[in-house]
C-alpha positions as CSV (number, residue, x, y, z in Angstrom):
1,X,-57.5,-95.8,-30.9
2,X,-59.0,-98.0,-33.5
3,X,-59.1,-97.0,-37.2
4,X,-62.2,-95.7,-38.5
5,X,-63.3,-98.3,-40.9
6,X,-64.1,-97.1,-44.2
7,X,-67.4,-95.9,-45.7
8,X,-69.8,-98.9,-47.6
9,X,-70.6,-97.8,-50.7
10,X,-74.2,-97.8,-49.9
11,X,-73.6,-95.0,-47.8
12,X,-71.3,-93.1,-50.0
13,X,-73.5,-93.3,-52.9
14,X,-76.2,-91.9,-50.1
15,X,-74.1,-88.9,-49.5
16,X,-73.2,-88.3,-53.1
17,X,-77.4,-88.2,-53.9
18,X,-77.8,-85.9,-51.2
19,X,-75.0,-83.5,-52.2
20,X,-76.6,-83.7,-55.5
21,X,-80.1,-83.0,-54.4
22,X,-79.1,-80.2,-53.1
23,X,-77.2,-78.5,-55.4
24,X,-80.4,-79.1,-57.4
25,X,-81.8,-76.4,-55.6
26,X,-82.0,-73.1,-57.1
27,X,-81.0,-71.5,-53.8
28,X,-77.6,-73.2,-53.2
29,X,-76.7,-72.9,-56.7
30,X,-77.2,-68.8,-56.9
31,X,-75.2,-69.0,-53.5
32,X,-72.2,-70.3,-54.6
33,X,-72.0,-68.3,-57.8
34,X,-72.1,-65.5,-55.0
35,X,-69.4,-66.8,-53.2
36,X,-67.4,-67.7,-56.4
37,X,-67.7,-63.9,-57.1
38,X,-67.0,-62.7,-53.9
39,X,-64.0,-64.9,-54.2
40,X,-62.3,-63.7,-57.4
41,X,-63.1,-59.5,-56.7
42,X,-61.4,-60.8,-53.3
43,X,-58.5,-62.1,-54.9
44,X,-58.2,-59.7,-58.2
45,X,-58.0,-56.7,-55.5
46,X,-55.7,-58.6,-53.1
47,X,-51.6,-58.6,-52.8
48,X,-52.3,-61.7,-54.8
49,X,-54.1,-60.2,-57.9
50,X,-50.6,-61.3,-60.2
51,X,-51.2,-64.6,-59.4
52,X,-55.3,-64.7,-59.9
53,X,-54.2,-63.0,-63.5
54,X,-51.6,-65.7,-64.0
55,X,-54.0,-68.4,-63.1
56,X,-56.3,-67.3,-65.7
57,X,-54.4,-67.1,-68.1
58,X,-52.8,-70.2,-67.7
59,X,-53.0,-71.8,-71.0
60,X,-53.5,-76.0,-71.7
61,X,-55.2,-77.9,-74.0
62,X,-53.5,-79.5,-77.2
63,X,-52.2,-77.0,-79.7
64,X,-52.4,-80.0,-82.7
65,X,-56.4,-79.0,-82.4
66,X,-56.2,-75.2,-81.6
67,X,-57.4,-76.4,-78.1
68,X,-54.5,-74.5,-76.0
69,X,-56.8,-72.4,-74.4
70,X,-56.4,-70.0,-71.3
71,X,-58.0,-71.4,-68.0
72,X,-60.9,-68.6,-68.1
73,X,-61.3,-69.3,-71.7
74,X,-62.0,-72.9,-70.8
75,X,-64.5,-72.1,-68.6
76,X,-66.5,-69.5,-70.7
77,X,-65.9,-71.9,-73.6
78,X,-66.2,-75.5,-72.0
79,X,-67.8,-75.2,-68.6
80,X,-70.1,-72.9,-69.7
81,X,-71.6,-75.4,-72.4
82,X,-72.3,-77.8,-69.3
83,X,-74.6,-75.0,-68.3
84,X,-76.3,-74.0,-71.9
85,X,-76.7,-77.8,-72.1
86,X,-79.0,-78.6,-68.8
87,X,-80.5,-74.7,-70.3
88,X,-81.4,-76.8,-74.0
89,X,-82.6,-79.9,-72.1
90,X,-85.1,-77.2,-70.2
91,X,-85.8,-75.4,-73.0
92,X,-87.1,-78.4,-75.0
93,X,-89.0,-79.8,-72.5
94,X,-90.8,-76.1,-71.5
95,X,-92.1,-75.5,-75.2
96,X,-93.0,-79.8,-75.3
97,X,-94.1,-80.4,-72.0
98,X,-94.4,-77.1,-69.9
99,X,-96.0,-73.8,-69.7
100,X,-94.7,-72.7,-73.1
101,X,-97.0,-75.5,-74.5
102,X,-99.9,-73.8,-74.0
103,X,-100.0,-70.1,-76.1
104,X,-102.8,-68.8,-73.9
105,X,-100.7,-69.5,-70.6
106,X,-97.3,-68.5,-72.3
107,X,-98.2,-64.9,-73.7
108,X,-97.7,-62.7,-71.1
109,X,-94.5,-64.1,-69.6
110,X,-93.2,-64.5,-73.3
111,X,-93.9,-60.6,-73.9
112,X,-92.3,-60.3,-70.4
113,X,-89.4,-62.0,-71.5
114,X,-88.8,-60.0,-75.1
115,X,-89.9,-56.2,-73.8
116,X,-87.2,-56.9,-71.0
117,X,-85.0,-57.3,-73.3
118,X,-85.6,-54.9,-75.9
119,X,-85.3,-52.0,-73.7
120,X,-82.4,-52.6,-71.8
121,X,-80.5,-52.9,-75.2
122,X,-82.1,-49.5,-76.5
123,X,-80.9,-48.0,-73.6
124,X,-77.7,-49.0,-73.5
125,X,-77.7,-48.3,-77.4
126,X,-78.9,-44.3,-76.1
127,X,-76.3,-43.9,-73.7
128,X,-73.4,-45.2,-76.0
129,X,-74.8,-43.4,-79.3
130,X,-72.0,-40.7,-79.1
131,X,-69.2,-43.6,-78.2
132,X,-69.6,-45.5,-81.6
133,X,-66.6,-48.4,-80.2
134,X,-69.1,-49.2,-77.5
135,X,-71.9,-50.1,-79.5
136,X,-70.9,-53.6,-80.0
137,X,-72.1,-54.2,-76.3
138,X,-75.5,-53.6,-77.0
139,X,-76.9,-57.0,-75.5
140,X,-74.7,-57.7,-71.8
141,X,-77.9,-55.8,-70.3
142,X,-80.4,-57.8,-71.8
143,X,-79.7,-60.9,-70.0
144,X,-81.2,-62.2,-66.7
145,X,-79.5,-64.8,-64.7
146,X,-82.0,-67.3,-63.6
147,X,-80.1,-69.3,-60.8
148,X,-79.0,-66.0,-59.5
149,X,-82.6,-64.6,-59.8
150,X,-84.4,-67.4,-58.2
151,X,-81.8,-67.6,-55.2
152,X,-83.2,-64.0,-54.3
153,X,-86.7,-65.2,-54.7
154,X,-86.1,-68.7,-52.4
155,X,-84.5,-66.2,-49.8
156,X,-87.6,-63.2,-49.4
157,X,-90.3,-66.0,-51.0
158,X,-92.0,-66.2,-47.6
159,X,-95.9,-65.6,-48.6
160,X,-95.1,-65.2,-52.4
161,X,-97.4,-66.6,-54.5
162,X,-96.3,-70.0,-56.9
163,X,-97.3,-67.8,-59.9
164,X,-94.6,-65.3,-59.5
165,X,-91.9,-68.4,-59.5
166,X,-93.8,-69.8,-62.5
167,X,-93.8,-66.5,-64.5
168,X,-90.4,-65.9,-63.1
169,X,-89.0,-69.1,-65.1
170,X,-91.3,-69.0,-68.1
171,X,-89.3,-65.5,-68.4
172,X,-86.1,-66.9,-68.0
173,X,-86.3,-69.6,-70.3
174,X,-87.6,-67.1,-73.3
175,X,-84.7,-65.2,-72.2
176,X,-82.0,-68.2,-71.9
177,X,-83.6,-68.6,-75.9
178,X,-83.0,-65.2,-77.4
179,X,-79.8,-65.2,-75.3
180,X,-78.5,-68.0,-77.0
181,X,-79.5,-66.7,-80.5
182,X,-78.2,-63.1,-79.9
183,X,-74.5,-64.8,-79.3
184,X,-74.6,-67.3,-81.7
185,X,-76.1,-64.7,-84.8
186,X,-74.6,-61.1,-83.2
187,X,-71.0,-62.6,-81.9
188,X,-69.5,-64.8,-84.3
189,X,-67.1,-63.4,-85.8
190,X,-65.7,-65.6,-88.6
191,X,-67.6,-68.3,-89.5
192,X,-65.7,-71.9,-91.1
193,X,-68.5,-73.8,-92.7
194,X,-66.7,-77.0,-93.1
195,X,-66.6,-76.9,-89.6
196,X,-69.8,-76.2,-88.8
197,X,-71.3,-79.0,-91.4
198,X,-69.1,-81.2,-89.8
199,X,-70.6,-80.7,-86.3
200,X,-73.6,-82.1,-87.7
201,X,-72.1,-85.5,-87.9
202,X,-71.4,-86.5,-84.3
203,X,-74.6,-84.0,-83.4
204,X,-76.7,-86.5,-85.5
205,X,-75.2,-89.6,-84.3
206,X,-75.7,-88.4,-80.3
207,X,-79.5,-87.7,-81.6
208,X,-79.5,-90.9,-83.0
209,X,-78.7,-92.4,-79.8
210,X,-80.5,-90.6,-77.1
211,X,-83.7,-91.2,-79.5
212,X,-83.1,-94.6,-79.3
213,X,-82.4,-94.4,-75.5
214,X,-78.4,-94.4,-75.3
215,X,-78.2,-93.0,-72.1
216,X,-73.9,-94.4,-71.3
217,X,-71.6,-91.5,-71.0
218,X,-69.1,-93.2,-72.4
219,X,-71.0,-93.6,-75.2
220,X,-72.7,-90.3,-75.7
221,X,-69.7,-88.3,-74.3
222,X,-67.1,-88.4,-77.3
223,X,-70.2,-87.4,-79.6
224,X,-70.8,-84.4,-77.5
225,X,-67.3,-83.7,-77.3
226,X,-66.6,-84.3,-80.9
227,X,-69.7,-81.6,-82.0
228,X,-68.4,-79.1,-79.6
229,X,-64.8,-79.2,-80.6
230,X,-66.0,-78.6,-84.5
231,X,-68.6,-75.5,-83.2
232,X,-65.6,-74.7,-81.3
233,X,-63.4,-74.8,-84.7
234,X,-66.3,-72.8,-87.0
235,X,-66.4,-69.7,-84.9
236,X,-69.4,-70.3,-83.5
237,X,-69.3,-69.8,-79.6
238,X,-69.0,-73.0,-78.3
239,X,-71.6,-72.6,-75.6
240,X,-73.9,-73.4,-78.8
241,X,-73.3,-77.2,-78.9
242,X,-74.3,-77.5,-75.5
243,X,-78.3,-76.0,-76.2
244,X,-78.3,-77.9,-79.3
245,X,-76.9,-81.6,-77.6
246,X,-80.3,-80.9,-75.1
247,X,-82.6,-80.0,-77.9
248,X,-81.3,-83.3,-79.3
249,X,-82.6,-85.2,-76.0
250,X,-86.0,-86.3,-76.1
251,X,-88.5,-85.0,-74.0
252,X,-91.2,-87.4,-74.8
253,X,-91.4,-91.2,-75.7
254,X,-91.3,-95.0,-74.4
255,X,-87.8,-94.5,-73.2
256,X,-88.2,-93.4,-69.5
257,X,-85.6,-93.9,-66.9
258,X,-87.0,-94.5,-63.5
259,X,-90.3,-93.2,-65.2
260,X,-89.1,-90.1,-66.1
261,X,-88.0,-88.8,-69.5
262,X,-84.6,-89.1,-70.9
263,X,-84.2,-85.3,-71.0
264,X,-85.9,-85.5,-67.0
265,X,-82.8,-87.9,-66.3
266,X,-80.6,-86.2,-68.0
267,X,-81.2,-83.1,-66.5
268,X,-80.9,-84.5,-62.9
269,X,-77.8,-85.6,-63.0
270,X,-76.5,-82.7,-64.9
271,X,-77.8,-79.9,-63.1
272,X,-75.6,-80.3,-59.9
273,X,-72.9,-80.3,-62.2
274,X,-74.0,-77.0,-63.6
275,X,-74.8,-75.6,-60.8
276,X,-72.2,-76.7,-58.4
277,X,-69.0,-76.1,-60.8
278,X,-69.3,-75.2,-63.8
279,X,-71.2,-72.1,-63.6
280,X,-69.0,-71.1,-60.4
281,X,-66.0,-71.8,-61.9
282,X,-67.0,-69.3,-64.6
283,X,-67.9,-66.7,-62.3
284,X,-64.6,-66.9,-60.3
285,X,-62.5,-66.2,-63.8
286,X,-65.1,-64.0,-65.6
287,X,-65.8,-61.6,-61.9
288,X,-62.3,-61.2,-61.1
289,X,-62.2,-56.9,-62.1
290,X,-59.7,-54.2,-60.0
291,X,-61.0,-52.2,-58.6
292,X,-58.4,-50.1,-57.2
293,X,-56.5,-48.8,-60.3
294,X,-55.3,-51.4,-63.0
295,X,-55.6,-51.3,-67.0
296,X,-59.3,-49.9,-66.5
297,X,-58.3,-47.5,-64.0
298,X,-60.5,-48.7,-60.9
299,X,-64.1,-48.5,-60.1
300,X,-63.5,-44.3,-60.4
301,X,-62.9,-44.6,-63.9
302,X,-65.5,-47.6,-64.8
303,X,-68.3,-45.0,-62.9
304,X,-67.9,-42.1,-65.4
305,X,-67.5,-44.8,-68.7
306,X,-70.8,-44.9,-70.7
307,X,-69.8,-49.0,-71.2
308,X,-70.8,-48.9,-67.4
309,X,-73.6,-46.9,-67.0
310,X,-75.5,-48.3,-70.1
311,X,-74.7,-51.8,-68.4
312,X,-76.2,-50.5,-65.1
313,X,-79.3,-48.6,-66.5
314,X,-80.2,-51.3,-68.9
315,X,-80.2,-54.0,-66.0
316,X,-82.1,-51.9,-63.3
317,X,-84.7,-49.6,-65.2
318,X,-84.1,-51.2,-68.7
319,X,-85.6,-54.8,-67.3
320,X,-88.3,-52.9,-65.2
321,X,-89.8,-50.6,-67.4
322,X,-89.4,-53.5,-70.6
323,X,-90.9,-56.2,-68.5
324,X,-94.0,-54.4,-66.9
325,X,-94.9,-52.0,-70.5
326,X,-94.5,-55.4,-71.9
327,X,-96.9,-57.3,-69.8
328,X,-99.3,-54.2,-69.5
329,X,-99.6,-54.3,-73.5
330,X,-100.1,-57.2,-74.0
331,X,-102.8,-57.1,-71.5
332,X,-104.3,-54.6,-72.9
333,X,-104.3,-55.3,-76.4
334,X,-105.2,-59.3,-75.7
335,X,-107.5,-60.7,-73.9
336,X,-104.4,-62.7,-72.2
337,X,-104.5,-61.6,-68.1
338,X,-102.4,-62.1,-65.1
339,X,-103.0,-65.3,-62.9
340,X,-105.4,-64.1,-60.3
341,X,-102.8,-65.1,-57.7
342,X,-100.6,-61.9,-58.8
343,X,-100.6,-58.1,-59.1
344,X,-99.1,-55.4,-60.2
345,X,-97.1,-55.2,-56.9
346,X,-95.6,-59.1,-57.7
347,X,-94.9,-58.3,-61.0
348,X,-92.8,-55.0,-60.2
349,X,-90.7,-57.2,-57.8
350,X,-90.4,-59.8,-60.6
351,X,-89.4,-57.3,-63.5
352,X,-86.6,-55.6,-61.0
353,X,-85.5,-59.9,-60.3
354,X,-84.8,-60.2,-63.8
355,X,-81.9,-57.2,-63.5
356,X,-80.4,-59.6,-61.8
357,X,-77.8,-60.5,-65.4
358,X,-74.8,-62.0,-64.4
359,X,-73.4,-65.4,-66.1
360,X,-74.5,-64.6,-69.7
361,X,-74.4,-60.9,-69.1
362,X,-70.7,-61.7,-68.2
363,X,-70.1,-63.7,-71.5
364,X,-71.4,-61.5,-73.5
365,X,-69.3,-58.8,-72.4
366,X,-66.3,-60.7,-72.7
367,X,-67.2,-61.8,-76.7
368,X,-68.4,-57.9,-77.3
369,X,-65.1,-56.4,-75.9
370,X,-62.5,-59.0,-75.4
371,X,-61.3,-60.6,-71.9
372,X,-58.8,-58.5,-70.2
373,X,-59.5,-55.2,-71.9
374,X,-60.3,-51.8,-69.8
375,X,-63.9,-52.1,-71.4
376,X,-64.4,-55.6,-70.8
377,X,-63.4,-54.5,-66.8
378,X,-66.1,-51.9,-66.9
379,X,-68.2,-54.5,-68.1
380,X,-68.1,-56.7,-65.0
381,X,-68.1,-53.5,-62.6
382,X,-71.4,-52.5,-64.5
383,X,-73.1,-55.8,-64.3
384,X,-71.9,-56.6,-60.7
385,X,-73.3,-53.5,-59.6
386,X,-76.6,-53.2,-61.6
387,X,-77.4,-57.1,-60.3
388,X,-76.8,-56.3,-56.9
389,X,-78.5,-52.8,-57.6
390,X,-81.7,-55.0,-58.7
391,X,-81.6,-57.5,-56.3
392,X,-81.8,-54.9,-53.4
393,X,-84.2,-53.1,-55.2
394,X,-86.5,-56.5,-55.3
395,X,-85.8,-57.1,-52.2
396,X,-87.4,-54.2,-50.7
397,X,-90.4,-54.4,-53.0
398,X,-91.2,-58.2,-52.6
399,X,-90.8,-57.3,-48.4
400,X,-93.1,-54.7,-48.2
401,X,-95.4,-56.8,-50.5
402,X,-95.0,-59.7,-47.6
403,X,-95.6,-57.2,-44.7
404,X,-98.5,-55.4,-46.5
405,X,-100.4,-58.6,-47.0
406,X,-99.6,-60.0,-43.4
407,X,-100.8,-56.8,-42.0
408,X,-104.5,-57.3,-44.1
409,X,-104.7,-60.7,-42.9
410,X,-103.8,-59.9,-39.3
């Protein structure tokens, strides 16, 4: 039988767009931090769980620079700033280019964003007031993970209008904002200045750059590298350097690559990288909890801890009740009003999608409580359970919203 002959690279650099296009999608990317979940409470609750613990903790990196770092470190600390990255490069071009330009069009999702915030932290705070030591994980509920959000949506989103989608991620990038801010101002523990000025060096000279339309990795990539080791160093979580390399990108300008924007480009060809490893990756270390006995004594024990249930309630009434008094306030008090393509009915569906907190929600349980500790495993039982908890509950809403309109226009 005659060898296959090898693939041109026309046709591989085909197949490589394609793979990329699709993890672009918002679908495939909440998918695969599904299965990268699935994967690790698989594994962590397997005869295998020694070795998943092993794995993580595998440490490498060079020691000379205080980088020898466990594996799940590394991807809370490194992979994860791939993913707050491609969130800065949104960010910026949402408040420049996007909804958030507009104040009229931006209120009510804005509110949205800060009320469903606000009381999923209160409530947490109410459950925890007579455990003092829990305190510190006031924010894991207040977190809403987009990809993982608008992979729900893409499945039921038969029928749903575009305005729910568009309020949907005007909410999540306020919330990716205040996100960012609550870890960099609320979880940094010991702060080295020296450090942190010297960040500003290579995060100047990559500005410099991109402004002037640099747009060669191997150019741009020791700059980025070099600022994230130093935020690294001061304390700061790392994750940081990543939103403030895509503020640095511009959004607007005469440098345009294929006619889009360099932060446009940028964000294409980072996003499948985001979505399609390094916020998976992170999942598969950060999910992996027992839940059949272990340091935090199983899902039994994690049910009764007030660490658990705060994280639950916050996530599933905490998100509803902050985003919809939110929205209805501001309504009332403003003269600010709901597109005309949604309701009430959308907008409960929406507020229950964003108790849907997993990736930062994970992170910052792991910075309130520490990786590996019994709270830190009630943590992940608490999220995984008040995300899925949410996304059955929008599920069911955003259906029967579906069926009753189908049934008025039949």
């Amino acid at each position: 039988m005659p060898a296959r002959p090898p693939r041109s690279p026309v046709n591989t650099s085909r197949t490589a767009r394609r793979v990329g296009d699709v993890l672009r999608t918002e679908t495939v990317g909440g998918v695969l931090l599904v299965v990268a979940a699935a994967v690790a409470l698989l594994f962590a609750n397997s005869p295998w769980r020694d070795a998943y613990t092993a794995l993580s903790e595998l440490t490498v990196g060079p020691a000379a620079l205080h980088l020898d770092l466990s594996l799940a470190t590394w991807a809370a600390d490194g992979l994860l700033a791939v993913f707050f990255f491609v969130v800065g490069l949104e960010l910026k071009r949402e408040f420049l280019a996007g909804d958030l330009r507009d104040p009229r069009t931006a209120l009510l999702p804005v509110a949205a964003a800060v009320g469903g915030m606000a009381v999923p932290a209160l409530i947490y705070v109410a459950i925890n007031l007579a455990n003092p030591g829990a305190l510190v994980g006031w924010a894991i509920p207040t977190a809403t993970d987009i990809a993982f959000a608008l992979a729900v949506l893409a499945v039921i989103g038969t029928h749903l209008p575009t305005a729910l989608r568009t309020f949907l991620l005007t909410l999540a990038v306020v919330d990716d904002l205040l996100a960012i801010t609550i870890i960099a101002v609320f979880y940094t523990e010991q702060l080295s200045v020296p450090a942190l000025l010297g960040a500003l060096v290579p995060l100047a000279l990559f500005t410099l750059a991109v402004q002037r339309g640099v747009r060669s990795w191997w150019a741009l990539a020791p700059l980025a590298a070099a600022a994230w080791v130093l935020v690294h160093s001061s304390g700061v979580h790392a994750t940081v350097a990543g939103v403030l390399l895509g503020f640095a990108v511009p959004v607007l300008g005469r440098h345009r690559v294929h006619g889009v924007s360099l932060s446009e480009h940028f964000e294409h060809r980072w996003r499948p990288w985001s979505a399609g490893f390094a916020v998976p990756v992170f999942a598969f270390f950060a999910a992996g909890v027992t839940v059949v006995g272990g340091d935090g004594g199983g899902i039994g024990a994690a049910l009764l801890d007030t660490v658990t249930l705060g994280v639950v309630a916050g996530l599933v009434v905490g998100k509803t009740v902050g985003v919809l008094g939110a929205t209805w306030l501001v309504q009332r008090c403003t003269r600010a009003r709901l597109s005309d393509d949604l309701s009430w009915w959308d907008l409960l569906g929406l507020a229950q999608l964003a108790g849907i907190g997993f990736t930062v929600s994970l992170l910052v349980g792991e910075l309130a409580f520490g990786t590996g500790t019994p709270q830190d495993d009630h943590v992940k039982i608490g999220v995984l359970c008040g995300s899925l908890l949410a996304a059955l509950l929008a599920t069911v809403v955003l259906r029967a919203r579906n069926a009753h309109h189908r049934r008025r226009a039949g």
